[in-house]
N, C-alpha and C positions, 0 to 999 in steps of 0.2 A: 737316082743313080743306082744302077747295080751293082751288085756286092764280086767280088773280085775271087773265082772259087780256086782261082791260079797262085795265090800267097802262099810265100813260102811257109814250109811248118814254122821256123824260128819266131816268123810274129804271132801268131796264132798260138804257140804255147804262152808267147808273150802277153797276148790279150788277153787270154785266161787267167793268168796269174792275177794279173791287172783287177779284174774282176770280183775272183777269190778274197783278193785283200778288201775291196769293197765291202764285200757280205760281211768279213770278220769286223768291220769295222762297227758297220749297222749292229750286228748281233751284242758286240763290248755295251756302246750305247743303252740298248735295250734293257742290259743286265743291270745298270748303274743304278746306285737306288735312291730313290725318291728323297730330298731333304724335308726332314719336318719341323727345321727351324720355319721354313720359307712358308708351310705353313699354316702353323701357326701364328706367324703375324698377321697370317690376311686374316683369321678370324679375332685376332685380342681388337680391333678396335667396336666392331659390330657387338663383341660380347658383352664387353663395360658400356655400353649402349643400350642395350638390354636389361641387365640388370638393374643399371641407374634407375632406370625407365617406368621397370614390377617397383621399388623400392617406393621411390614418389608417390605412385599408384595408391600403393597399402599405406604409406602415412597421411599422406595428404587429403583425401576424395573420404575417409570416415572422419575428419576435424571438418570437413563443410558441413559435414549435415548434423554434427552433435553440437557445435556453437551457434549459440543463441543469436542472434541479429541484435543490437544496439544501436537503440533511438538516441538522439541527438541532445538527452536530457538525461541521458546513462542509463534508463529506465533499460533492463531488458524485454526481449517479445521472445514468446517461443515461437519455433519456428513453425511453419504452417503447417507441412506433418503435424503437428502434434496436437494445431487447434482443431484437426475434425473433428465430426461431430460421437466420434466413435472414442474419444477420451471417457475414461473413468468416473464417476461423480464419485466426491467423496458421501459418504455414508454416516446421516448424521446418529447420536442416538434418541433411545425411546423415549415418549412425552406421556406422562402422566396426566396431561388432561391439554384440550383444547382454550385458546384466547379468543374470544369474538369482539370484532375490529371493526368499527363504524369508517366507513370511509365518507370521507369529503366530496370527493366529488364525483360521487354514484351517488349517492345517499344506502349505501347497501350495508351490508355487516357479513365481514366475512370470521367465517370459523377457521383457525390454522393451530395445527399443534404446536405447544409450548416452542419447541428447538427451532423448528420453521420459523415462529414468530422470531424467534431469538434470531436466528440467522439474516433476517429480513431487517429486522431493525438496525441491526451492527451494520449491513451494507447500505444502509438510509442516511446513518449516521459517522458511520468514518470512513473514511478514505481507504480501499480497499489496498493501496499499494503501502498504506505501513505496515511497520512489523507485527509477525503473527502475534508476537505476545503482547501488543498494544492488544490488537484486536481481541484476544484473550478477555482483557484485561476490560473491552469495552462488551464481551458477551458476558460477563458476569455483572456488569453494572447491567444491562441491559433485562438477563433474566432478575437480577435482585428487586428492579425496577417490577415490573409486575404482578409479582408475586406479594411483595409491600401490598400494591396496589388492592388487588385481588384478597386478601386479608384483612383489607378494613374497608371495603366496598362492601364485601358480601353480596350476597345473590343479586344478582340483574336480572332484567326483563328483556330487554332487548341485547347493550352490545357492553363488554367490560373497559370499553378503552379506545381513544380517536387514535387519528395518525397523525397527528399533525403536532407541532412541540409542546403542545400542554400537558403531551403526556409524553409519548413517543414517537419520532417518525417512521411511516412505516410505509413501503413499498413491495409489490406484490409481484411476483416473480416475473410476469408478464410488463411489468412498470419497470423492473430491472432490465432484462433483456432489452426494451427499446431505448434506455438511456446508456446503457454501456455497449450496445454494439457487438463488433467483433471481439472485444473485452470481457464479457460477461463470461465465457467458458471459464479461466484463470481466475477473475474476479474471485464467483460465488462458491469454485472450488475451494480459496484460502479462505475466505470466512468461514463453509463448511467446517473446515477440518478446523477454524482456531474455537467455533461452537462445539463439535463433536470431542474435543478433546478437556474442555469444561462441562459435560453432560451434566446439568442435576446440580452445578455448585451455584451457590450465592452469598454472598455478602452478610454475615449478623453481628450483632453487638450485644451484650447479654442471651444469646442463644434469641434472638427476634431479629428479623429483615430488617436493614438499614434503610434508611430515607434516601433514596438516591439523587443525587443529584453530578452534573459532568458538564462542561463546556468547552471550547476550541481552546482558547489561549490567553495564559494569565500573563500578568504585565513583570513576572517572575517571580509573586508570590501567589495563591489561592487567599479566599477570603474567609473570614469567620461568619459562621450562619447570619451573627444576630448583628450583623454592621450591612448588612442587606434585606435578611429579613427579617422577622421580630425575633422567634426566637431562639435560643441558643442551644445547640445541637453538640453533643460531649463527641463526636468523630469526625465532624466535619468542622474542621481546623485550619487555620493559617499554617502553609509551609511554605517551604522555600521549594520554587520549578523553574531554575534557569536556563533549563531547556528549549523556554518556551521564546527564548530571543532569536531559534533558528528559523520559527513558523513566521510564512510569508503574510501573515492577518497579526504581526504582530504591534504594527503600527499604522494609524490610518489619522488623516486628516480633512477636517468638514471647515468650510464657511459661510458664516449667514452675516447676514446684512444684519443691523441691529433692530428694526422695523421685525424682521422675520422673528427673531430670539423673541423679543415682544406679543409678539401672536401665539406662538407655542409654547410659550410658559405662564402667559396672560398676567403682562403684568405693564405699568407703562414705564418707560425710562425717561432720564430729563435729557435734555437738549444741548448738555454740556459737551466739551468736548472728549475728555476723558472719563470713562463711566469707572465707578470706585467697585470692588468686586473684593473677596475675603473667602479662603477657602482653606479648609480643616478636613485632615485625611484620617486614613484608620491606620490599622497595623499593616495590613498591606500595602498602606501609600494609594489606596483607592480612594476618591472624594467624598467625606462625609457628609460633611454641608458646603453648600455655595451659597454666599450670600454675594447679592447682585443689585446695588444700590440702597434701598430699604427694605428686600424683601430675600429673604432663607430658603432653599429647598436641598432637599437629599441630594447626594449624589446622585442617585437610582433614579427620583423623579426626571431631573434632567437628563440622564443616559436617554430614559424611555420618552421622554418629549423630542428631544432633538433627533433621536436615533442613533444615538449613537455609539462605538463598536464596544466600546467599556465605561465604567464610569470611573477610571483613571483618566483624568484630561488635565489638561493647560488650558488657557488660555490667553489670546495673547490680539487687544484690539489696535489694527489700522483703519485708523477715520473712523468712518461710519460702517465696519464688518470685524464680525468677532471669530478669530480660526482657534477651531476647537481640534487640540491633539491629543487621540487618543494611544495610550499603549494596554495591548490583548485585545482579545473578543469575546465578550459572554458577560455572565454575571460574576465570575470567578470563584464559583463553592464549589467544593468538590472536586473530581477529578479534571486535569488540564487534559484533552486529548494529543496535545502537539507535546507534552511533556509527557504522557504516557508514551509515545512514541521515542522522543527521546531518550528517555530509560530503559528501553528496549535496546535501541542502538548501542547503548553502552553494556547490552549485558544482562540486563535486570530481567527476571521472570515476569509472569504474569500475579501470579502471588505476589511479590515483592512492589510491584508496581502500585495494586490496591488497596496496599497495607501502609504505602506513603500518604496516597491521598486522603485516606480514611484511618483516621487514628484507634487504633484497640478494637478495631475489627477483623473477624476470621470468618477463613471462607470453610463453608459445612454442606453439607448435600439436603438436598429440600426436603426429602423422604423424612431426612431426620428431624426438620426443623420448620415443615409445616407439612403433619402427618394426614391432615383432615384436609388440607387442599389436594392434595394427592390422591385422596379417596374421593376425592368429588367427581 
């Protein structure tokens, strides 16, 4: 439609006005100012979202990876960061002379320095996950052990010493590694360091190496030398190790047919139905003599004919089978390893530990107290 150019002026000023007031309207609008309540609401919920967020981040994400993983037996593992192969060894110290070590089954002889041996034997012979001061405790029996040795052998031709328990057990690093696995990093690190931190010390009694002797677990006393062996040794003493009722070898039980007991102690029994038995202990409560019908033997003979884990036992016959219960493992002289550990738990040094089991014995550095083995 066409615009009408015939209107009167009075609407035309009218439509203008009309107009006018529009713009001012628009223009008020424009000038009004912005509210900053409105916001900052829109941003407070995105911001406490945010910072929750960093917060979490920084506490939480460094506790994954500095806590340790926990196996099912409380044992901790480090975590596998830590077991590469790029971990630290510990650094043991100097060895004054080399051990040459007939192995069993090479038929070879190997030569290894003093500490090495040391370290090697303590992870042959205890249990790597007890405490370091047990361990301590069992590298100073361990060097006091050879050094004895090595001072009343005197020179050899071929090798100073087996591996095997007549003297010491001994595994060789390469024997370690395939028995412990992905274990061995942590393992040979703590022995390291509980060897490294006894460098040089041993065991004496009048300023001379002690006769060492050590076994798993006593039936909660250690035994006096000469109720085992002949004879009687002023340090190696009956004590009390009631620590030794935590160790999982601290009771075991065997039975044999009476036929069997027959054959391995060679003797005949009668046909009766109850066999008459008589049995006399020591101070330890470990069996001195059994006697078994008409005929007496040691405790120890029987331990070692039967096999079995102490010669603390019972016995106790149904029919025709006699069960034999024993309490500890070993011969019981000398130091308990499950009670050296247990005194550990509670506190006790490695000093303190060997000065239980060994009576009026002090630990001294080898330099000092066998000067000529050192120079060899």
């Amino acid at each position: 439609m066409k615009k009408n150019k015939n209107l009167p002026k009075a609407w035309k000023k009218k439509k203008q006005r009309k107009s006018e007031t529009l713009k001012m309207q628009l223009l008020q609008k424009r000038k009004k100012p912005i509210s900053l309540n409105k916001t900052a609401k829109s941003w407070k919920v995105p911001s406490i979202l945010f910072f929750a967020s960093l917060i979490t981040i920084i506490l939480v994400i460094p506790t994954l990876v500095v806590v340790p993983f926990v196996t099912k037996d409380g044992e901790k593992n480090v975590p596998v960061e830590n077991e590469s192969p790029k971990q630290v060894e510990v650094t043991m110290g100097n060895s004054p002379f080399s051990v040459a070590v007939a192995r069993a089954s090479s038929d070879t002889v190997e030569n290894v320095p003093l500490e090495t041996y040391v370290s090697r034997v303590v992870a042959s012979e205890m249990p790597a996950k007890f405490e370091i001061e047990a361990l301590k405790a069992q590298a100073l029996a361990a060097r006091t052990f050879i050094v004895s040795h090595l001072m009343q052998q005197g020179n050899s031709k071929e090798s100073d010493v087996t591996d095997t328990i007549y003297d010491q057990v001994y595994h060789n690093d390469k024997e370690l590694r395939e028995e412990w696995g992905s274990d061995y990093s942590w393992k040979i690190n703590k022995i390291k360091k509980a060897v490294a931190e006894t460098t040089g010390e041993i065991l004496t009694y009048n300023n001379t190496p002690i006769q060492i002797a050590f076994f798993s677990t006593s039936n909660g006393y250690t035994e006096n030398s000469e109720d085992y062996w002949e004879n009687e040794v002023p340090y190696l003493r009956s004590v009390k190790s009631p620590w030794d009722k935590n160790s999982p070898k601290f009771l075991d039980q065997k039975i044999f047919s009476i036929q069997e007991v027959e054959k391995q102690l060679g003797l005949e029994l009668p046909n009766n139905n109850q066999l008459a038995m008589e049995i006399t202990r020591t101070e330890s409560n470990r069996v001195a003599k059994f006697k078994l019908a008409d005929q007496t033997f040691t405790g120890r003979k029987v331990r070692e004919k039967l096999k079995l884990k102490s010669s603390d036992f019972s016995i106790e016959q149904k029919n025709d089978h006699l069960i034999f219960t024993t309490k500890g493992f070993g011969h019981g002289i000398g130091m308990s390893q499950y009670g050296a550990n247990g005194m550990a738990k509670e506190g006790k040094n490695y000093k303190e530990i060997v000065k239980h089991y060994y009576k009026g014995i002090e630990v001294n550095q080898l330099d000092e107290t066998a000067p000529t083995l050192v120079a060899k």
